[in-house]
N, C-alpha and C positions, 0 to 999 in steps of 0.2 A: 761550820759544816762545809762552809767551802773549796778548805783547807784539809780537809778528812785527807788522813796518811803522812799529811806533810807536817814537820816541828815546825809550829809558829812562834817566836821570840819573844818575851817580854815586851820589848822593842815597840816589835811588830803592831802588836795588838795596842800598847799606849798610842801610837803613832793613826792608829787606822779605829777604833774606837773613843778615846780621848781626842781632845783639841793639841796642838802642837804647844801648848803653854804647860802640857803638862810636865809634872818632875818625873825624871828617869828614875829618879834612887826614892820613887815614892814603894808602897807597900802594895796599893790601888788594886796593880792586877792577881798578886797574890791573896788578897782576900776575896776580889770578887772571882774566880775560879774558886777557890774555898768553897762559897758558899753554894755555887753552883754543884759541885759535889754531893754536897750535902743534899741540896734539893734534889738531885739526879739517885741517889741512894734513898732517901724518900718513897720518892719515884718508883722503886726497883728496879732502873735503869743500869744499876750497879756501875763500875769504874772505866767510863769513856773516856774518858779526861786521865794520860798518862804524863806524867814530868819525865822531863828528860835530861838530865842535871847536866849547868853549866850552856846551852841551847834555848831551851824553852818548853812548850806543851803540845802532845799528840792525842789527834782525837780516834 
């Protein structure tokens, strides 16, 4: 939320939520975005969470 407006990286997010041991070329933060969708659509928060292909994710 603190990032609201701004593309955050895959990167980004492993680097600042994960420890630094994590793998880059893991799947990690694409499932858990996934799944937050899902709960956010639950929710009826409907589609906060945009991809932005090739960058990263805008809220």
């Amino acid at each position: 939320m603190r990032n609201a407006g701004r593309v955050v990286s895959q990167e980004e997010l492993l680097e600042h939520v994960w420890n630094e041991d994590a793998n880059l070329f893991t799947h990690t933060v694409k499932a858990h975005i996934n799944n937050i969708r899902k709960k956010l659509k639950i929710a009826g928060a409907g589609d906060l969470i945009s991809t932005v292909k090739g960058r990263g994710y805008l809220l």
